[in-house]
RODO-2510 file (C-alpha; in nm, 4 decimals, decimal comma):
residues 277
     n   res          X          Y          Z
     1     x    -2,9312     1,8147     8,4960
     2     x    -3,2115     1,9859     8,6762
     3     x    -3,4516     1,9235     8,3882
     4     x    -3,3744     1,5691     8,3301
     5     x    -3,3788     1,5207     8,6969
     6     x    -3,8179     1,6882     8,6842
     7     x    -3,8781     1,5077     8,3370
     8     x    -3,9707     1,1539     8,4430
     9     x    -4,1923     1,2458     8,7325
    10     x    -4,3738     1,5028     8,5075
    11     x    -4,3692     1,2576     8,2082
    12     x    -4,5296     0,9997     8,4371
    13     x    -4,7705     1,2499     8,6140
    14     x    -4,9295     1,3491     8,2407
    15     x    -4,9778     0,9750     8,1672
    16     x    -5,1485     0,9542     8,5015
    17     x    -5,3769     1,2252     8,4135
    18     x    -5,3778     1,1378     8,0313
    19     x    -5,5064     0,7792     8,1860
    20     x    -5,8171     0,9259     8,4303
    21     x    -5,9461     1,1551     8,1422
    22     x    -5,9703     0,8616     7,9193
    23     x    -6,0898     0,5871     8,2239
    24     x    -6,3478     0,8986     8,3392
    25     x    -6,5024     0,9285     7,9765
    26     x    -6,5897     0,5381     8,0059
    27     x    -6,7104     0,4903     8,3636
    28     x    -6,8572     0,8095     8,4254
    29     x    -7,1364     0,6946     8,1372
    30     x    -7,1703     0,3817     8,2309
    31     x    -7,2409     0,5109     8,6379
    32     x    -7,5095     0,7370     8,5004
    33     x    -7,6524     0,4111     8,3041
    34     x    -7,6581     0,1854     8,5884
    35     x    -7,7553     0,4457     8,9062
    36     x    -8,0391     0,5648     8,6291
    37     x    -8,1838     0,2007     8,5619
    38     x    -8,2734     0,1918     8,9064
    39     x    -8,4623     0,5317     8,9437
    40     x    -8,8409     0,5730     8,8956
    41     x    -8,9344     0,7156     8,5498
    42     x    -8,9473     1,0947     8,6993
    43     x    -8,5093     1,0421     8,8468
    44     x    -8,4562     0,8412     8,5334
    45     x    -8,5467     1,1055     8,3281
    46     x    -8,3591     1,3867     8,4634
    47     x    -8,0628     1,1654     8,3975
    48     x    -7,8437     1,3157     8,7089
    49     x    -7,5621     1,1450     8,8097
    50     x    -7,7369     1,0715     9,1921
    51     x    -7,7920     0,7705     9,3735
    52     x    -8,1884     0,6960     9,3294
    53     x    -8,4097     0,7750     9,5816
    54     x    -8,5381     0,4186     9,5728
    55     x    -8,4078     0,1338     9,4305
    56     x    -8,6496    -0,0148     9,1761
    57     x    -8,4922    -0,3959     9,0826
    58     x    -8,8487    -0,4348     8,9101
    59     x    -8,7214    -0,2667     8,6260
    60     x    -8,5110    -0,5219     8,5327
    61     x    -8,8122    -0,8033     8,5753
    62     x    -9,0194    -0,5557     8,3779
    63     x    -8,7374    -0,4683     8,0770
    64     x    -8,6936    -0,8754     8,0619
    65     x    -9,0495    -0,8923     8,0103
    66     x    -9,2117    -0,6337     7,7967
    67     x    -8,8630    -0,6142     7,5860
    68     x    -8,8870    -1,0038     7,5040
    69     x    -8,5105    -1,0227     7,6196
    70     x    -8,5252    -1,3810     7,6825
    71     x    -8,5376    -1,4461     7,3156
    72     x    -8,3386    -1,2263     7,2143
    73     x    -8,0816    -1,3310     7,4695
    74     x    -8,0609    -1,6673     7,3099
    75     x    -8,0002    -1,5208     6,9934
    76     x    -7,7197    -1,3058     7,0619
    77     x    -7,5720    -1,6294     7,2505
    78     x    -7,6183    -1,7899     6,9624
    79     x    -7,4434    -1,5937     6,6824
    80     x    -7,1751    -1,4646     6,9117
    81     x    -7,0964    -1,7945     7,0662
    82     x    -7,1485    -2,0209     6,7702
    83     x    -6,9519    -1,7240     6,4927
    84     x    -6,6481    -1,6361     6,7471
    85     x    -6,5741    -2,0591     6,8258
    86     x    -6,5737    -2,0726     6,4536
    87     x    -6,3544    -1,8135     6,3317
    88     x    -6,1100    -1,9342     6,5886
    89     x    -6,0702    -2,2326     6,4607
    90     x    -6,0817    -2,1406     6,1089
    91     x    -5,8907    -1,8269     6,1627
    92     x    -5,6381    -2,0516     6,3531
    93     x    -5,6395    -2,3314     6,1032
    94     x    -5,5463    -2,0538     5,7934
    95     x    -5,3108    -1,9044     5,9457
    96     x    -5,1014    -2,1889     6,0480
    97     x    -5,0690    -2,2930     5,6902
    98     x    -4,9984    -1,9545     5,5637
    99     x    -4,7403    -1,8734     5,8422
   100     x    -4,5908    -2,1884     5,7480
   101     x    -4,6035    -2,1788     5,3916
   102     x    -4,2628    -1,9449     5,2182
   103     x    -4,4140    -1,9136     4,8633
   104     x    -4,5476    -1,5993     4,6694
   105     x    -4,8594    -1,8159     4,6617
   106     x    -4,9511    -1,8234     5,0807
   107     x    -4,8282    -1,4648     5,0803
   108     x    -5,0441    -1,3293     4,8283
   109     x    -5,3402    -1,5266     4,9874
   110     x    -5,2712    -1,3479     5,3242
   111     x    -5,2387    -0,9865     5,1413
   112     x    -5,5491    -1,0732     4,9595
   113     x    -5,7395    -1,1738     5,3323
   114     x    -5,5804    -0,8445     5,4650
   115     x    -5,7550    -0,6398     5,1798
   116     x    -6,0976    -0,7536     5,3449
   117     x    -6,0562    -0,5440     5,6481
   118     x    -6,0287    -0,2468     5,4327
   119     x    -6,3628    -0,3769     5,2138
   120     x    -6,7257    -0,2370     5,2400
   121     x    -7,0034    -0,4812     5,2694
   122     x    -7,2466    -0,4898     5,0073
   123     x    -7,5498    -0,5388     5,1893
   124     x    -7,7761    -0,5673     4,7995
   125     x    -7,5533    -0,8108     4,6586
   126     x    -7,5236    -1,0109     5,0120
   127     x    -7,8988    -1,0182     5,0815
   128     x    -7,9634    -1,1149     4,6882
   129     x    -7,6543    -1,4321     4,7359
   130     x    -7,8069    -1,5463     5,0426
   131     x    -8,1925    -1,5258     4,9097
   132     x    -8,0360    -1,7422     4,6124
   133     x    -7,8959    -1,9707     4,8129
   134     x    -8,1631    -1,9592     5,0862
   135     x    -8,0033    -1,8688     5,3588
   136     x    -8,1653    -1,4992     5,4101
   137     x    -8,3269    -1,4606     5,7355
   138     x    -8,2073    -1,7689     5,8701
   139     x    -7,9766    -1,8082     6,1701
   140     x    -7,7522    -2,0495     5,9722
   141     x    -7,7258    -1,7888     5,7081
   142     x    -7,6058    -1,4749     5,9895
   143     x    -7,3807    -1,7121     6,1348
   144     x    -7,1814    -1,8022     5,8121
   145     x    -7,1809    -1,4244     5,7246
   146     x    -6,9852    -1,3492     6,0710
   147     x    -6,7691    -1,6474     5,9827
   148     x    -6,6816    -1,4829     5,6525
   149     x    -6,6756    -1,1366     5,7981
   150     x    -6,4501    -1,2244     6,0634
   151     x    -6,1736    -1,4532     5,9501
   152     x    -5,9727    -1,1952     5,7778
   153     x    -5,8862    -0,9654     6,0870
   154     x    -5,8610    -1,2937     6,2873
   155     x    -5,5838    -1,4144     6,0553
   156     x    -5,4356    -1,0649     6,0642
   157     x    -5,4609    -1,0601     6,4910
   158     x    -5,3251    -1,4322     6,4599
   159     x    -5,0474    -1,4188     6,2052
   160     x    -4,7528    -1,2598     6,4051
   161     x    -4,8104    -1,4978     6,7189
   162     x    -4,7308    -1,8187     6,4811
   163     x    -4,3631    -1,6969     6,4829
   164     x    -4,3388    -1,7954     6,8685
   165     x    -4,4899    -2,1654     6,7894
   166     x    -4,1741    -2,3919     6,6837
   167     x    -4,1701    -2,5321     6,3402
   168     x    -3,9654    -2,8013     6,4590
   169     x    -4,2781    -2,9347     6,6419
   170     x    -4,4576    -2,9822     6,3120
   171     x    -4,1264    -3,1827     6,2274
   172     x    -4,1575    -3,4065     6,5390
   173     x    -4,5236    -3,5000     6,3940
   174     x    -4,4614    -3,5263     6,0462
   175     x    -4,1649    -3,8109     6,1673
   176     x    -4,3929    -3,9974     6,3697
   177     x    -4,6692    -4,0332     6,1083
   178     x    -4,9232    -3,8016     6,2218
   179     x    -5,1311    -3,6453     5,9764
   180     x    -5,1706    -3,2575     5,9046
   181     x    -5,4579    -3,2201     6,0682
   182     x    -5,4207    -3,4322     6,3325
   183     x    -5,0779    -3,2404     6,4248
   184     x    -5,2446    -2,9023     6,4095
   185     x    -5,5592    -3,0332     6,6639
   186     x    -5,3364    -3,2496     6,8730
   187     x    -4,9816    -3,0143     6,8841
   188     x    -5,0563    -2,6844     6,7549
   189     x    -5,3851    -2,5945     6,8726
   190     x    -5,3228    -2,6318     7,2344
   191     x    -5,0410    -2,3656     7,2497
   192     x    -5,2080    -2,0992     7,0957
   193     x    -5,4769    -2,0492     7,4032
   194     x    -5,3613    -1,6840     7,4391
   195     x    -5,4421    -1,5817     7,0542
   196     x    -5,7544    -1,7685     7,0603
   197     x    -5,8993    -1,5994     7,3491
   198     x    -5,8040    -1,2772     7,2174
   199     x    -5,9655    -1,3415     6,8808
   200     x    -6,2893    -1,5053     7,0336
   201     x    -6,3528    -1,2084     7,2736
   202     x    -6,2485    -0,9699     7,0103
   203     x    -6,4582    -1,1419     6,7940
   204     x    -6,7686    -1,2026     7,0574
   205     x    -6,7688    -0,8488     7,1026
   206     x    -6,7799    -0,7326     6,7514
   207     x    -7,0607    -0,9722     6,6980
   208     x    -7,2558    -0,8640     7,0065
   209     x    -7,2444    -0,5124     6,9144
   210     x    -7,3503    -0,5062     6,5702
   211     x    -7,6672    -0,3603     6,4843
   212     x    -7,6637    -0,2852     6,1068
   213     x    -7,5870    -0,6515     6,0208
   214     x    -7,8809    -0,8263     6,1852
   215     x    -8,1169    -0,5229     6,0490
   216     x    -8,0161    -0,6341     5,7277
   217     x    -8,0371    -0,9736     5,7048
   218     x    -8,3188    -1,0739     5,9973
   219     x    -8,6533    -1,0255     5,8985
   220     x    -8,8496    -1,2565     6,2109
   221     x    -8,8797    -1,0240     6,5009
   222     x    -8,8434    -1,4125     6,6947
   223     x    -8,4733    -1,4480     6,5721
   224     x    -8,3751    -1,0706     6,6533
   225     x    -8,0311    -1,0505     6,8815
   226     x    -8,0276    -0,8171     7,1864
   227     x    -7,9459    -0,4983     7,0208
   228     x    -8,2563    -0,4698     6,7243
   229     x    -8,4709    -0,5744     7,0556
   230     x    -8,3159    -0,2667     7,2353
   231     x    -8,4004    -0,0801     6,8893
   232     x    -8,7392    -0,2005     6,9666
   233     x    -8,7851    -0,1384     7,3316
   234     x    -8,6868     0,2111     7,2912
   235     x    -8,8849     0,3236     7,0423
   236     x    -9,2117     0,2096     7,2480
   237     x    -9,0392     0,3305     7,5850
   238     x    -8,9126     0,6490     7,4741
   239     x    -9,0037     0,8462     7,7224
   240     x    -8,8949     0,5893     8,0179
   241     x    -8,5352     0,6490     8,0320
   242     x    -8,5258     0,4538     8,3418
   243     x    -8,6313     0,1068     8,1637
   244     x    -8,3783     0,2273     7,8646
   245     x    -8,1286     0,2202     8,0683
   246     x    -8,1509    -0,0873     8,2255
   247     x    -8,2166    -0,2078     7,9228
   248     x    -7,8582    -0,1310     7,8336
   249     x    -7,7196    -0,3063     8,1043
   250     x    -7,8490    -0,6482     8,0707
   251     x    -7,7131    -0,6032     7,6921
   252     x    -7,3813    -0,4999     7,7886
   253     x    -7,3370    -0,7284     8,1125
   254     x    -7,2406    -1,0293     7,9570
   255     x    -6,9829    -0,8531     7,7308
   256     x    -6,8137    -0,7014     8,0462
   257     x    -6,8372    -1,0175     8,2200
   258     x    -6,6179    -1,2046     7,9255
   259     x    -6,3289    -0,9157     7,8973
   260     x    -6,3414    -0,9084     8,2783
   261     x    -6,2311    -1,3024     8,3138
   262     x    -6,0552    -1,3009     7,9651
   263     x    -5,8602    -0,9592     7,9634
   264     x    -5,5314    -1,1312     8,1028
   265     x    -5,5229    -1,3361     7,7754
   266     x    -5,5756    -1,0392     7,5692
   267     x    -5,2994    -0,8787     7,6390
   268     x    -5,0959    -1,1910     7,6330
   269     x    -5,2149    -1,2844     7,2614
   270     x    -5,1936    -0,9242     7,1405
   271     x    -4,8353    -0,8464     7,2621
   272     x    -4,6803    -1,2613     7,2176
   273     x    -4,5981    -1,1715     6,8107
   274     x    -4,5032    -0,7862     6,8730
   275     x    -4,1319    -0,8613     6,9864
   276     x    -3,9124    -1,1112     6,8444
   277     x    -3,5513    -1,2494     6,9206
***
């Protein structure tokens, strides 16, 4: 009795701990980046974990500036925004016709999309498809490749939430004469704001990080995303760990920014197909 009576507190007391080990090995970096990117090149350099002497918001004006982040800024908007709106809706779209669909047929085309994730990318064979078809070192061309990339682990993300959305809805359509894709804009689409959130920040994120991608298939330094300009910056700054750093926070602002405001729906999205009944 005496041991079940000391197992829950000490059960929850290790997940407390387990919880600030793994919450310490995020912010404690990210404090270092952001008290550094306001030190003088001589603090930033020591890289201690001190509030600077000074506060120097110039480095920011000067990072913006010499690291062409403006640009660059516009880019990253661009592919993240424009290839994480469009694998929602396609990744959406699919999967309410698979989820729908009983046949061998939609479930081998969903095992076949869920072989993707496990894939390698062929970066030869992808740069020689899109020189063919003149898309290489275009922004068209980068977006369609993270609307390719992407759908597949949308679907996957997506696929167990569709059990929650009532077939008998796309019954109630079908009676009154709607079309298919009328019902899934106009009916369907509407209730799955939880998924889609989750899959466009997921998705925003992945697409806002990558750096091998863009190195690949961007060859104009004016259409390079934030993270080749970082590449950049640092290899003329080296030495200035103060302007690195800050640097690295107006990259990885906006990203916090969007899981800050979106992480309720997250969670919603990821955990709405989990449990059923």
């Amino acid at each position: 009795m005496k041991n079940n009576r000391f197992a829950g507190p000490v059960q929850a007391a290790l997940r407390q701990i387990i919880a600030l080990v793994l919450s310490a090995a995020v912010v404690v970096p990210m404090y270092m980046v952001l008290v550094n990117s306001f030190k003088t090149r001589r603090e930033g350099n020591l890289m201690r974990m001190t509030l600077p002497a000074e506060w120097l918001w110039e480095n920011y004006s000067t990072v913006i500036e010499q690291g062409k982040l403006v640009s660059s800024f516009f880019n990253s908007c661009l592919y993240a925004f424009s290839g994480s709106a469009g694998v929602v809706f396609i990744a959406a779209l699919a999967t309410w016709v698979l989820s729908r669909r009983t046949d061998r047929g939609a479930k081998r085309i969903y095992l076949f999309l869920i072989v993707g994730l496990f894939l390698p990318v062929n970066f030869v064979t992808l740069i020689r498809i899109m020189s063919a078809l003149g898309l290489y070192g275009t922004r068209i061309g980068i977006i369609l490749y993270y609307l390719g990339a992407n759908t597949a682990f949308s679907v996957f993300v997506s696929y167990g939430y569709f059990g929650n959305v009532p077939r008998e809805l796309d019954e109630a359509a079908v009676i009154d004469g709607v079309g298919p894709f009328r019902t899934f804009v106009s009916v369907i689409f509407p209730l799955l704001k939880p998924i889609c959130v989750t899959v466009f920040v997921l998705t925003f994120i992945g697409i806002w990080s990558d750096f091998t991608t863009p190195l690949y298939l961007i060859n104009k330094t004016s259409q390079w995303p934030m993270n080749l300009a970082i590449y950049n910056f640092f290899g003329r700054y080296s030495q200035q760990w103060n302007l690195v750093f800050a640097d690295i926070m107006v990259t990885v602002l906006p990203v916090f920014v969007i899981y800050l405001f979106c992480q309720k729906q997250i969670v919603s999205g990821l955990t709405s197909g989990s449990v059923k009944g």
